[in-house]
N, CA, C and O atoms as a DFTB+ gen file, in Angstrom:
780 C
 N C O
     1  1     117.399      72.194     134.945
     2  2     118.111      72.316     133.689
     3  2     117.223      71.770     132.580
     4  3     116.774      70.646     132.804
     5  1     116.877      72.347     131.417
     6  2     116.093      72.290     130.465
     7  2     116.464      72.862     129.727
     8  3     117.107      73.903     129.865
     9  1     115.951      71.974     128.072
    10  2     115.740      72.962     126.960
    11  2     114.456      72.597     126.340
    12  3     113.644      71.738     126.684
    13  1     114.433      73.575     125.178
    14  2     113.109      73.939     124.574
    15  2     112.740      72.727     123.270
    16  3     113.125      72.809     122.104
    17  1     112.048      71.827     123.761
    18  2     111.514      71.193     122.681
    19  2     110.817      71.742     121.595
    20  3     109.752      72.356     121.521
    21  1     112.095      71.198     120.325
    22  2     111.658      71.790     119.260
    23  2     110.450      71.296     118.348
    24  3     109.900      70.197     118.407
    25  1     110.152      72.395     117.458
    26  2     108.618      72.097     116.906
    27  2     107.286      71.808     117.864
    28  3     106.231      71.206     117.668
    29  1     107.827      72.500     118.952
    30  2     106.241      71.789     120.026
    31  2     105.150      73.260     119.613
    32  3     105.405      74.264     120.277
    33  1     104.207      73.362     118.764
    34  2     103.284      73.958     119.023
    35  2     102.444      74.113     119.723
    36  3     101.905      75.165     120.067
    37  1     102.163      72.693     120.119
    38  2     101.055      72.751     121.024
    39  2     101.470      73.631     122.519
    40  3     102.501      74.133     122.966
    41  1      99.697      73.461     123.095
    42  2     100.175      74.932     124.408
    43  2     100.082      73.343     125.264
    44  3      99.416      72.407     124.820
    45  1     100.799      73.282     126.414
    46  2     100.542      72.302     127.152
    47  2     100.166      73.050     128.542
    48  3     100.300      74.262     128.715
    49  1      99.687      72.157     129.476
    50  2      99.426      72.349     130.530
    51  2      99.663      71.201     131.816
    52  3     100.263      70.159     131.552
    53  1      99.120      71.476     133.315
    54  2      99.076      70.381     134.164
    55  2      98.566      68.862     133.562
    56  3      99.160      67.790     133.679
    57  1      97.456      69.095     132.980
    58  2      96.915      68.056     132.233
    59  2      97.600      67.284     131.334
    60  3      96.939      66.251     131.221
    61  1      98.352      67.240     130.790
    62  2      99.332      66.625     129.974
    63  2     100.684      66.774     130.306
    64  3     101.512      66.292     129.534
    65  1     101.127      67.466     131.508
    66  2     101.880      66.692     132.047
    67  2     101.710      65.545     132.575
    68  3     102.101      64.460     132.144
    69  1     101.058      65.797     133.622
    70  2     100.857      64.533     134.526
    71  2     100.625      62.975     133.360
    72  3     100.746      61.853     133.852
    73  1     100.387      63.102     132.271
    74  2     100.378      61.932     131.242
    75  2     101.678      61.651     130.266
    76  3     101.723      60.959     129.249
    77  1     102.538      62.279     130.795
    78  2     103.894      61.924     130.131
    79  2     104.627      61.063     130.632
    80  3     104.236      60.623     131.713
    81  1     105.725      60.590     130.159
    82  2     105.939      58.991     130.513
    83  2     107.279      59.696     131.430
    84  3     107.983      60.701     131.331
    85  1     107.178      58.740     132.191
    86  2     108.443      58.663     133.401
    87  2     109.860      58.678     132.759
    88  3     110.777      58.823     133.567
    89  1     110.132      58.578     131.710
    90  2     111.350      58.125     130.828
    91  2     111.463      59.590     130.526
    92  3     112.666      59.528     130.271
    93  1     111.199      60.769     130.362
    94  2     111.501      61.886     130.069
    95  2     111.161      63.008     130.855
    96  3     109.966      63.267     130.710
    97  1     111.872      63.957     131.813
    98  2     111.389      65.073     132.935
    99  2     111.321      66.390     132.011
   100  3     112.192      66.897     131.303
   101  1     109.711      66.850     132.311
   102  2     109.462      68.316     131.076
   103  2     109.336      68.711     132.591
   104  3     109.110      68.183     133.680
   105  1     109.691      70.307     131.880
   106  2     109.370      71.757     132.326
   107  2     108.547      72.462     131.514
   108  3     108.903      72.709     130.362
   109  1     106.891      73.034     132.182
   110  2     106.450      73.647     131.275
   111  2     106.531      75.435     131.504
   112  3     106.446      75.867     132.654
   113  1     106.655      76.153     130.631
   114  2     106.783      77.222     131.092
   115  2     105.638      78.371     129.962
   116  3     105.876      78.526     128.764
   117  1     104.747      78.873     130.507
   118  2     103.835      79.462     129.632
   119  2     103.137      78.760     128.454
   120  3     102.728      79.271     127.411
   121  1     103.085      77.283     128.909
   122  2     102.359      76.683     127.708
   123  2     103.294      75.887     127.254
   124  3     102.869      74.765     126.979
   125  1     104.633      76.089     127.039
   126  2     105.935      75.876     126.220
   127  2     106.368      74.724     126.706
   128  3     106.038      74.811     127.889
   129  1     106.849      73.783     126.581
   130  2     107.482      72.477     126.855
   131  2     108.782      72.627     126.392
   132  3     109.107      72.951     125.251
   133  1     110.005      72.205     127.968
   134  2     111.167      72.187     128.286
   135  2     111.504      70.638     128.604
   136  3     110.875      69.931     129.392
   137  1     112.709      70.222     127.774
   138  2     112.715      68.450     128.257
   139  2     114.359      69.371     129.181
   140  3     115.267      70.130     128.841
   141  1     113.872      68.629     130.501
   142  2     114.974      68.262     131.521
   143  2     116.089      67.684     130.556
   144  3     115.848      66.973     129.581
   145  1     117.522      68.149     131.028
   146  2     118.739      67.331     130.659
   147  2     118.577      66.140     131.879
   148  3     117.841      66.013     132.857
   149  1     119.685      65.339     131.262
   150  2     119.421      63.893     132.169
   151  2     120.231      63.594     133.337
   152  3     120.074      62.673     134.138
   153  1     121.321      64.705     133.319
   154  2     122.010      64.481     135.044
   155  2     122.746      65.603     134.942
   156  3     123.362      65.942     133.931
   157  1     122.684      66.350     136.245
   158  2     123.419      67.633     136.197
   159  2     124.300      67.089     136.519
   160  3     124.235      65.890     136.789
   161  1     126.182      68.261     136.653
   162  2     126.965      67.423     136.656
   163  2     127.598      67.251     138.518
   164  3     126.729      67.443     139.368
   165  1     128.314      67.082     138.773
   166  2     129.031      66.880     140.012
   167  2     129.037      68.054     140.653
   168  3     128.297      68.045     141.637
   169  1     129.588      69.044     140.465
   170  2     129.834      70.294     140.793
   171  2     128.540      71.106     140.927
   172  3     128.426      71.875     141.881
   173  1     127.552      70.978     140.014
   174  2     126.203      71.349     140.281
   175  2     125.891      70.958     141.354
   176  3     126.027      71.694     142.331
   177  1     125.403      69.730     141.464
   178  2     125.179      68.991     142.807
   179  2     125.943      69.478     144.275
   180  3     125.378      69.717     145.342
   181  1     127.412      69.544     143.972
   182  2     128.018      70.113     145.373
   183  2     127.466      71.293     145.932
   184  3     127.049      71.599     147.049
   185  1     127.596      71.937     144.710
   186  2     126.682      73.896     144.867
   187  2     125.395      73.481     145.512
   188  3     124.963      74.037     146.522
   189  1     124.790      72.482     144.901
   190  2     123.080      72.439     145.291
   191  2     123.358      72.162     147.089
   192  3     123.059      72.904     148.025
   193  1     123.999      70.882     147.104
   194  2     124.026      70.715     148.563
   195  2     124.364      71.747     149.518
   196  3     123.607      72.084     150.428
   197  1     125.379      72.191     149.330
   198  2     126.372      73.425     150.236
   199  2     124.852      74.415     150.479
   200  3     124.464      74.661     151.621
   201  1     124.123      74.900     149.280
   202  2     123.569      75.959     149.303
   203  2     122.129      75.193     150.184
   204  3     121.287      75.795     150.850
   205  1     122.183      74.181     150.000
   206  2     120.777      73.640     150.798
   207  2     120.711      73.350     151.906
   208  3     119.659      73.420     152.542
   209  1     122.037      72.881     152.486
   210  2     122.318      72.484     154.559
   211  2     122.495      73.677     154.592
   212  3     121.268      73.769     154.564
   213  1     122.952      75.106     154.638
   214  2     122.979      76.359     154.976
   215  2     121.776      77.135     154.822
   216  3     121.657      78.231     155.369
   217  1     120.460      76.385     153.769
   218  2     119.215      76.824     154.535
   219  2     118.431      75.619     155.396
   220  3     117.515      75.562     156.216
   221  1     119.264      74.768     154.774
   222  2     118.183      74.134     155.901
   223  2     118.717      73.742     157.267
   224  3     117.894      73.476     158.143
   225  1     120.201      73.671     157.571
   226  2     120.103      74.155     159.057
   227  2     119.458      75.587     159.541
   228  3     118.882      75.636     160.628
   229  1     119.544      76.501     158.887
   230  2     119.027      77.818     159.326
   231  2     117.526      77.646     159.829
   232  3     116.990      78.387     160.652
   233  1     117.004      76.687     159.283
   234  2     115.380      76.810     159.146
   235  2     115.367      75.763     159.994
   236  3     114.170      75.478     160.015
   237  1     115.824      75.135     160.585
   238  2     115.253      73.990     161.528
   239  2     114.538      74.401     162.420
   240  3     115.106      74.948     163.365
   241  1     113.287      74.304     162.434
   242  2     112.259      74.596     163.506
   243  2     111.209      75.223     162.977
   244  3     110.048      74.834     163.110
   245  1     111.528      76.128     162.410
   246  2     111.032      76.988     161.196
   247  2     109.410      77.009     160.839
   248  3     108.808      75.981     161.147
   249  1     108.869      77.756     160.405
   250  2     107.702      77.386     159.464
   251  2     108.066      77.048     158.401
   252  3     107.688      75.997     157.882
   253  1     108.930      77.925     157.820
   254  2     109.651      77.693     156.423
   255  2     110.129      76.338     156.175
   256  3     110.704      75.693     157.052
   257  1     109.882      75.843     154.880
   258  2     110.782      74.772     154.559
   259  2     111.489      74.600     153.734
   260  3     110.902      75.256     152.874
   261  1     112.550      74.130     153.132
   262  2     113.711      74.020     151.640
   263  2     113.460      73.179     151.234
   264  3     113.307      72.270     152.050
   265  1     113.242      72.839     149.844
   266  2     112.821      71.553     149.241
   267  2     114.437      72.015     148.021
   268  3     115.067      73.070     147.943
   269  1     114.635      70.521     147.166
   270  2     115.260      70.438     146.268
   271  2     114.708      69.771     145.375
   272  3     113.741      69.152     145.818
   273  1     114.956      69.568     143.941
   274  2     114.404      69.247     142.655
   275  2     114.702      67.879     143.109
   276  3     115.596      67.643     143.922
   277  1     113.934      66.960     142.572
   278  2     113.004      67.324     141.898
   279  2     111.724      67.202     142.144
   280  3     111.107      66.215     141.745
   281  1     111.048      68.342     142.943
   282  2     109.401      68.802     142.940
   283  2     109.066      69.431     142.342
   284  3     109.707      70.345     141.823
   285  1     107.441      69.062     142.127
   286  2     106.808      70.364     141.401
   287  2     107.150      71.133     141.752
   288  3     107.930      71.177     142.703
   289  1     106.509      72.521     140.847
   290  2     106.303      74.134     141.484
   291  2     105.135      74.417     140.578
   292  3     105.285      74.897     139.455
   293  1     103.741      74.046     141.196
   294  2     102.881      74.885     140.045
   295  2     102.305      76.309     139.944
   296  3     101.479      76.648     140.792
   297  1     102.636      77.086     139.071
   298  2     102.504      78.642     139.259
   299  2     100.794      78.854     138.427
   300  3     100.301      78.376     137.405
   301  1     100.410      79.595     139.245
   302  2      99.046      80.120     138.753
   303  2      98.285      81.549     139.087
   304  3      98.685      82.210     140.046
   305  1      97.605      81.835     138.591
   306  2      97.578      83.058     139.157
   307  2      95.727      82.794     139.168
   308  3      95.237      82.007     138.359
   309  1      94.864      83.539     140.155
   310  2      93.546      83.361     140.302
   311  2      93.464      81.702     140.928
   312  3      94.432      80.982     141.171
   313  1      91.904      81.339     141.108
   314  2      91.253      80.335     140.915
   315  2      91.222      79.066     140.368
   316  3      90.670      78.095     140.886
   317  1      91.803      79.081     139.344
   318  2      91.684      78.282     137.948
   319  2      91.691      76.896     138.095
   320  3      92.201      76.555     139.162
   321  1      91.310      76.002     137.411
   322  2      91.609      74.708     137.899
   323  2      93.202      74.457     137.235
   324  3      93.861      74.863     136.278
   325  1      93.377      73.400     138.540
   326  2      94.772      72.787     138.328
   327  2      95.315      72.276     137.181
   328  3      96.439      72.493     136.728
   329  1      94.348      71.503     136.690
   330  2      94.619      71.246     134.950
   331  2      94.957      71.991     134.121
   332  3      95.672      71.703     133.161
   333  1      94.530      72.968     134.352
   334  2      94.808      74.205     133.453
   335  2      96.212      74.913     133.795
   336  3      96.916      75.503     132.976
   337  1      96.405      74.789     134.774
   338  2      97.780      75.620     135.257
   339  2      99.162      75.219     133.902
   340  3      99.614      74.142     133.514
   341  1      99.399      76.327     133.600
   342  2     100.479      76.072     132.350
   343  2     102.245      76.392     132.603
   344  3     103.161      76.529     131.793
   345  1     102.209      76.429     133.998
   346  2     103.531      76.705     134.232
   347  2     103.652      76.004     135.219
   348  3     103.028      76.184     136.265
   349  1     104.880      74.670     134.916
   350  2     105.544      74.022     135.848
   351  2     106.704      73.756     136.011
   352  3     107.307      73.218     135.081
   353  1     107.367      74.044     137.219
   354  2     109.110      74.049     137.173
   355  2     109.439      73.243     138.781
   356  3     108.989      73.087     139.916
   357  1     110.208      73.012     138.161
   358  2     111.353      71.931     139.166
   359  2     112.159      72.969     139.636
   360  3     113.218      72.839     139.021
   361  1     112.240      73.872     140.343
   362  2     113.479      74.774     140.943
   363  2     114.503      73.873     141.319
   364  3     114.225      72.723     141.659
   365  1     116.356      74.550     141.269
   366  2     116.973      73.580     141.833
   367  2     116.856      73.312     143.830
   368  3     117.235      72.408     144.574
   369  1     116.196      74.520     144.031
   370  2     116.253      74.754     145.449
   371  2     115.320      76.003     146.040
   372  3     115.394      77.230     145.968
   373  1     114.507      75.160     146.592
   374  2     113.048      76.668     146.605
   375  2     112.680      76.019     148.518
   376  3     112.840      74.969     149.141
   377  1     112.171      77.307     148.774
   378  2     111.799      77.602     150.385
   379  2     110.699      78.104     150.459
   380  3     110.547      79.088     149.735
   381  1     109.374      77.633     151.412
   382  2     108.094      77.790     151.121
   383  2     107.747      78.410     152.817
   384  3     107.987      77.811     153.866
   385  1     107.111      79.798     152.651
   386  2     106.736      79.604     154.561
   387  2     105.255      79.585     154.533
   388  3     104.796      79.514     155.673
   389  1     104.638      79.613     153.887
   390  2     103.082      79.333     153.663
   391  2     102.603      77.667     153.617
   392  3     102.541      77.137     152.507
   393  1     102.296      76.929     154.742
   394  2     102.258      75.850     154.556
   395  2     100.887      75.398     153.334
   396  3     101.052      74.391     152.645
   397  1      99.864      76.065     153.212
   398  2      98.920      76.063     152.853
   399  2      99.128      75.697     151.410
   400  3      98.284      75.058     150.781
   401  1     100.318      76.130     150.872
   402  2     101.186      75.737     149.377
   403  2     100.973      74.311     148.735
   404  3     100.380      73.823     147.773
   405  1     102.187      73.694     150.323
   406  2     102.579      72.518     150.031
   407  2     101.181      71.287     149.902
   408  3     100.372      71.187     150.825
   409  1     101.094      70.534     148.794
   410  2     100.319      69.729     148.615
   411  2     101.218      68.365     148.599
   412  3     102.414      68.357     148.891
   413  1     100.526      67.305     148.245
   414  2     101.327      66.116     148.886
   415  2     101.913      65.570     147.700
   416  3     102.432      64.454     147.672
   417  1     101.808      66.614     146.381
   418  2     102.694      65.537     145.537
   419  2     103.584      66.921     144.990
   420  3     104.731      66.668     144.622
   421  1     103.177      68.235     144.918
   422  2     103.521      69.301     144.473
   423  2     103.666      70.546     145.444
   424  3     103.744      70.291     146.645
   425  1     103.703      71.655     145.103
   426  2     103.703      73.139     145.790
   427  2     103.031      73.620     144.370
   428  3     103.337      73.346     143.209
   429  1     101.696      74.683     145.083
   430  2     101.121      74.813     144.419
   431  2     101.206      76.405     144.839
   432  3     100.817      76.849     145.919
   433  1     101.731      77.096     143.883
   434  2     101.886      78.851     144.159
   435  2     103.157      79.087     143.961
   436  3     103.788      78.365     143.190
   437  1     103.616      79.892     144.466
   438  2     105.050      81.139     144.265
   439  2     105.575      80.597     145.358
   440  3     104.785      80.702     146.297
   441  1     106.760      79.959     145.701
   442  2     107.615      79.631     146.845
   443  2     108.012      81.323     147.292
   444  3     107.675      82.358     146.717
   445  1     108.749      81.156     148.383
   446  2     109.118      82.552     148.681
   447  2     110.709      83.014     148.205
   448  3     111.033      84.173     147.942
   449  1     111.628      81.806     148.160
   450  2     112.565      81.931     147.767
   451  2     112.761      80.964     146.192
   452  3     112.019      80.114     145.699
   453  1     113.946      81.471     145.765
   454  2     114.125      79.743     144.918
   455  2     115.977      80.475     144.345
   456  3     116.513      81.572     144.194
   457  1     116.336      78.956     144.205
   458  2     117.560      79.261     143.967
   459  2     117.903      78.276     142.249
   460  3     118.184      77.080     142.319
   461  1     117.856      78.682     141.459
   462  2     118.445      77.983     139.826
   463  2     120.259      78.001     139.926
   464  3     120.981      78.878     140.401
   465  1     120.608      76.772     139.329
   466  2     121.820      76.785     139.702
   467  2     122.275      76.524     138.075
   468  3     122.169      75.445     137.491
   469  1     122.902      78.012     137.394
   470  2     122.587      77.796     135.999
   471  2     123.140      76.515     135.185
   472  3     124.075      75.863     135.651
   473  1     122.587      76.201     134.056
   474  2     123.929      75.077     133.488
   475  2     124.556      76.021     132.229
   476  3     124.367      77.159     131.799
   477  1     125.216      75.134     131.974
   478  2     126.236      76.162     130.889
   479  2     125.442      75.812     129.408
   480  3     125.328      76.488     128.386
   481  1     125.078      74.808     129.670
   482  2     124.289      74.533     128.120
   483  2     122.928      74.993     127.775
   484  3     122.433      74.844     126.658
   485  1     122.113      75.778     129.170
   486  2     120.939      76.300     128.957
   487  2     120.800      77.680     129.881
   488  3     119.853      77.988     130.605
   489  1     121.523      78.111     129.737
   490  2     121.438      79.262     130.920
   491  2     120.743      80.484     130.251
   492  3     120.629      81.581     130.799
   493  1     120.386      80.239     129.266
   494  2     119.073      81.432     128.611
   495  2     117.493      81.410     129.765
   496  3     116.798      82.311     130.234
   497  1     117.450      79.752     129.864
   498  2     116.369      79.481     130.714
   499  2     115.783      80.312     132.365
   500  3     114.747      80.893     132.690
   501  1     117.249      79.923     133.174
   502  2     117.336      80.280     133.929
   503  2     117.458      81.986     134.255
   504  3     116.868      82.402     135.253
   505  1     118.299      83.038     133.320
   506  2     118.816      83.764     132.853
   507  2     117.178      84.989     132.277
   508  3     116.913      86.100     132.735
   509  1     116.679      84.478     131.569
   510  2     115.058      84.912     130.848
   511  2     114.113      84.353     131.328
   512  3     113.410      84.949     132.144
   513  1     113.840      83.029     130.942
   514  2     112.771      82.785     131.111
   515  2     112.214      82.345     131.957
   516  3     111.034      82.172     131.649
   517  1     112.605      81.843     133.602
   518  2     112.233      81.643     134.853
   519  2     112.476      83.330     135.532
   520  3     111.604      83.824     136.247
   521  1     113.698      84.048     135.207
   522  2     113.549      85.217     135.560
   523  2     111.840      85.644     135.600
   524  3     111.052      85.409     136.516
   525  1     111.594      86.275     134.423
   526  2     109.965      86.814     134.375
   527  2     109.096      85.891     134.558
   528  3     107.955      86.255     134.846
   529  1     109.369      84.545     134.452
   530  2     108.090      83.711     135.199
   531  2     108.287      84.506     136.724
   532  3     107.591      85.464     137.061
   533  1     109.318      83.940     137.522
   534  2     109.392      84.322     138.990
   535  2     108.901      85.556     139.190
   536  3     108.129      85.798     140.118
   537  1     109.229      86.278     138.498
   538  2     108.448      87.772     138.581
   539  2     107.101      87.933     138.298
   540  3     106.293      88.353     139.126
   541  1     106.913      87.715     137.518
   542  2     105.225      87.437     137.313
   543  2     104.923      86.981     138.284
   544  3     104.076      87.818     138.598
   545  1     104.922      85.974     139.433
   546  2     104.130      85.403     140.283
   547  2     104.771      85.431     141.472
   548  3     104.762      84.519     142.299
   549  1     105.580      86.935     141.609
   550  2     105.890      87.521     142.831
   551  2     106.771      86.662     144.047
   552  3     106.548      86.784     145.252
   553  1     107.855      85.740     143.425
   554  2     108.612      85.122     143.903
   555  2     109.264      86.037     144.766
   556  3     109.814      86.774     143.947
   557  1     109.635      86.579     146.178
   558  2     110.312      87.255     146.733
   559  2     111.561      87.346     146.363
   560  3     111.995      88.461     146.070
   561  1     112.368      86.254     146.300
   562  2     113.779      86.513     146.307
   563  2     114.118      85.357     145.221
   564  3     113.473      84.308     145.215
   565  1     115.246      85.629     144.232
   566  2     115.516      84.779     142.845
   567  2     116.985      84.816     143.089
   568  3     117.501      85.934     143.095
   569  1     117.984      83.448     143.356
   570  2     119.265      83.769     143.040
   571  2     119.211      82.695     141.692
   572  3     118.515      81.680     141.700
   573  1     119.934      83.044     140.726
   574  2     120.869      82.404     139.939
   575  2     122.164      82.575     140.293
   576  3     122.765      83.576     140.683
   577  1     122.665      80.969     140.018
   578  2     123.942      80.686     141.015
   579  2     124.701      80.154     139.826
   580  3     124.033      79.329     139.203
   581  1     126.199      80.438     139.200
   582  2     127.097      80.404     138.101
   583  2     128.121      79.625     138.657
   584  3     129.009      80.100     139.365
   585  1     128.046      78.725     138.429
   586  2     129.248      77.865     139.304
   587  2     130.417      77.679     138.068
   588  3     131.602      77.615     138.393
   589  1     130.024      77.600     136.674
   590  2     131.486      77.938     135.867
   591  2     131.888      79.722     136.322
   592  3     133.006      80.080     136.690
   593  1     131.265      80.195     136.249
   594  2     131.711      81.615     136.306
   595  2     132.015      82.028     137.970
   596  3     132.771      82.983     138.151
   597  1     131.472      81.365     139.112
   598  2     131.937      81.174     140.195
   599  2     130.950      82.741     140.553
   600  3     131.635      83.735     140.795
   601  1     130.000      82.845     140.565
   602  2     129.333      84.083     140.931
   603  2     127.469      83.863     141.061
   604  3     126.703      82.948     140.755
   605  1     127.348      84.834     141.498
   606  2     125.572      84.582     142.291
   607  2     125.436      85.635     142.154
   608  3     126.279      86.486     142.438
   609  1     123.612      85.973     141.371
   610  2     122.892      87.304     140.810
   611  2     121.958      86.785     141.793
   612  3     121.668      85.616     142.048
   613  1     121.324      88.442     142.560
   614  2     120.624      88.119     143.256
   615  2     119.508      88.970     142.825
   616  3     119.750      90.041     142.270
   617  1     117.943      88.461     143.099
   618  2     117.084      89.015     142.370
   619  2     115.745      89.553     143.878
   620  3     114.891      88.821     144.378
   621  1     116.016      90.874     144.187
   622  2     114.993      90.837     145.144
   623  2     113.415      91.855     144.868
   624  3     113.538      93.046     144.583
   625  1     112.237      91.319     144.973
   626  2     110.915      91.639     144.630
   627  2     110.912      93.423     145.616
   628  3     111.187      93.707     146.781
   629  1     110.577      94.043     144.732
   630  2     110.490      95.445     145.256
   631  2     108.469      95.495     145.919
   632  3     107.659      94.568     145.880
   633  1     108.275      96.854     146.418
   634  2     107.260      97.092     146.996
   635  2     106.181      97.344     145.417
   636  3     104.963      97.190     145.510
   637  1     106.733      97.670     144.274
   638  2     105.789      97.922     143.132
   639  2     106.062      96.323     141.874
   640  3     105.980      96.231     140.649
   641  1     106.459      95.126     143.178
   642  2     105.848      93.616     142.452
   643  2     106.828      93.438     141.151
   644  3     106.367      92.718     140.265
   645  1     108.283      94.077     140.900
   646  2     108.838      93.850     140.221
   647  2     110.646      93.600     140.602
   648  3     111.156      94.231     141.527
   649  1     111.330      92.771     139.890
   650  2     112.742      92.767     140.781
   651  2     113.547      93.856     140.650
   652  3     113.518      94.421     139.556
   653  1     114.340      94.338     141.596
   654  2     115.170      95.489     141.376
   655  2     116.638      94.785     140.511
   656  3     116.793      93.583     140.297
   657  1     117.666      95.965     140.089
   658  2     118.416      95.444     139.677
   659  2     119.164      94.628     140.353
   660  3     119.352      94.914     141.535
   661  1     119.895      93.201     139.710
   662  2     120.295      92.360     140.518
   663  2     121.207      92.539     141.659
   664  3     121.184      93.762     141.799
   665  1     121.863      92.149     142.408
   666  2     123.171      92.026     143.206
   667  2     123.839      91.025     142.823
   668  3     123.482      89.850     142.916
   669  1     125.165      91.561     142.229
   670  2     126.212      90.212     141.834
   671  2     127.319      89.973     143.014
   672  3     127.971      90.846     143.587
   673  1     127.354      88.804     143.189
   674  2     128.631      88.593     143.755
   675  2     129.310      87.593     142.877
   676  3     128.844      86.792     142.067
   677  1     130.754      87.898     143.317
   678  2     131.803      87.284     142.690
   679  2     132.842      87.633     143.197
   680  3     133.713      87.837     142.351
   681  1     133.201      87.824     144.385
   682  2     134.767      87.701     145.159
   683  2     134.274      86.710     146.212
   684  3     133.273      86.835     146.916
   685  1     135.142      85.716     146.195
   686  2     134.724      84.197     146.594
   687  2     135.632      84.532     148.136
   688  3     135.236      84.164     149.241
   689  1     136.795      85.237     147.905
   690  2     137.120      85.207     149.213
   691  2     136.385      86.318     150.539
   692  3     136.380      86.340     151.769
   693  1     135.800      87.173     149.380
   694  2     134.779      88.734     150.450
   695  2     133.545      88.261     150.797
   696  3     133.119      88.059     151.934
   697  1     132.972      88.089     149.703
   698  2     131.217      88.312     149.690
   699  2     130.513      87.950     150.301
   700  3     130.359      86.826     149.823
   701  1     129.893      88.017     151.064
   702  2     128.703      87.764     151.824
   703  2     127.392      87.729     151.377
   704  3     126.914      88.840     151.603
   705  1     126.678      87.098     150.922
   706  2     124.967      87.291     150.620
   707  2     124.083      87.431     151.865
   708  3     124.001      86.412     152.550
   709  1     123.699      88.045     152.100
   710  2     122.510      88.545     152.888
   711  2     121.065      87.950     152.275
   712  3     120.628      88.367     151.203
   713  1     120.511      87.136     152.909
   714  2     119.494      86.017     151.829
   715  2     118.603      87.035     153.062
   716  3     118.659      87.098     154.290
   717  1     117.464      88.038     151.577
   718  2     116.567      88.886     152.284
   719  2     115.724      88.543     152.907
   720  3     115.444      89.272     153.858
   721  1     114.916      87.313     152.705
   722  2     113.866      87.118     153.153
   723  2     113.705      86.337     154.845
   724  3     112.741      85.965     155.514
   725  1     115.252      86.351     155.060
   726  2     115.808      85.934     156.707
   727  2     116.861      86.874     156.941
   728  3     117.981      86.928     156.433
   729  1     116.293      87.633     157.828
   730  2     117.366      88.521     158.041
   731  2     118.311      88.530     159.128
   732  3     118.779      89.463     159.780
   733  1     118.476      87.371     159.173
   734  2     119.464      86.450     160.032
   735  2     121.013      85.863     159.754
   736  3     122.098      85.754     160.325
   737  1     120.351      85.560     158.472
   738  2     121.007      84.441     157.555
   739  2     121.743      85.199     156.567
   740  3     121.259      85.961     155.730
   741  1     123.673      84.750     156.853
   742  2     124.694      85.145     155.718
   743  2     125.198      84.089     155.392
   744  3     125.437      83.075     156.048
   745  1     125.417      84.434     153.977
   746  2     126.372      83.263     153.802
   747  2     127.492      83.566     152.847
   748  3     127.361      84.455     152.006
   749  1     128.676      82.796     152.960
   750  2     129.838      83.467     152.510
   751  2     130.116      82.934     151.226
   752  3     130.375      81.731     151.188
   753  1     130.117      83.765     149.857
   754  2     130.110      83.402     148.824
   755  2     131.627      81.939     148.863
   756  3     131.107      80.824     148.823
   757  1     132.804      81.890     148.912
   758  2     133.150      80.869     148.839
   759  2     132.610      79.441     149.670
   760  3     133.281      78.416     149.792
   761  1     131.599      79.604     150.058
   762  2     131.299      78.317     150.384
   763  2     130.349      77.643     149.854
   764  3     129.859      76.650     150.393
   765  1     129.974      78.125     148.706
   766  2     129.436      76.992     147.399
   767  2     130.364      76.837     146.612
   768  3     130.237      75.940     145.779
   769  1     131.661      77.695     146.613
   770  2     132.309      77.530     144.870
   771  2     133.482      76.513     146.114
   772  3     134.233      75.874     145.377
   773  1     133.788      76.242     147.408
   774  2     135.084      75.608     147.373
   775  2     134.918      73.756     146.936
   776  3     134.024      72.916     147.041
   777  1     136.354      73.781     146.412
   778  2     136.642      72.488     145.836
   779  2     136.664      70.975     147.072
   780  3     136.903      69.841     146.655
């Protein structure tokens, strides 16, 4: 959860993150500096959990692993040095099967999954502008998860590197998500939204 710090011209990068003070959590996204809100609320959190023991019992044994915020995610594309990398995000809930990623303080690349669990006060973020980041750097599978609106857009990477149109769910007592990238694994839309 983030918003857009205003008046920031400057382009930032890895490099000036890593020199920001512990008292404030940024998101950088294309250069752009996002200050973290300071506690998601209760209900966020329940969604986060529910949606995270249902991958991560699934994955026990796994190559794959589920991480939750707050870790890096540094996105890059080529070579480049790390300093330079200008896009960094905290997913609320991302799954990596490439161990080669995980570094010991960050994940460095495109997770394979990731799950944003929108907030109501910034959901442009989640909504735009992690959308086409994730796309740009070939994130397989993107849910945004609406816990006021009680519904999940699902975003899956086609064979020509772009997402098809979403899949919504929103009948809490029907729906089933089919999480593509395990084709094992359902899960029943009311069991993030129950009370």
């Amino acid at each position: 959860m983030s918003q857009a710090v205003k008046n920031a011209k400057q382009q930032f990068s890895y490099q000036n993150y890593l020199n920001f003070s512990d008292d404030q959590k940024y998101e950088i996204i294309e250069g752009s500096l996002f200050a973290m809100t300071p506690a998601p609320s209760i209900q966020h959190q329940r969604v986060l959990r529910r949606i995270f023991l249902s991958l991560a019992n699934y994955l026990e044994g796994d190559e794959c692993e589920v991480f939750t915020s707050p870790v890096d995610v540094l996105l890059q594309n080529g070579e480049g040095l790390i300093e330079d990398v200008n896009n960094i995000v905290q997913p609320d809930i991302f799954v990596v099967c490439e161990q080669s990623k995980l570094k010991e303080k960050h994940c460095l690349g495109a997770p394979d999954f990731i799950v944003e669990i929108a907030s109501p006060a910034n959901a442009s973020l989640d909504y735009v502008k992690k959308l086409n980041l994730y796309e740009k750097y070939k994130v397989r599978e993107y849910w945004i998860v609406n816990y006021v609106k009680k519904n999940v857009l699902v975003y899956r990477l086609r064979e020509n590197g772009e997402y098809d149109t979403p899949e919504t769910y929103d009948d809490i007592e029907k729906d089933r998500i089919n999480v593509g990238i395990f084709k094992g694994l359902t899960i029943n839309l009311r069991d993030f939204f129950q009370n």
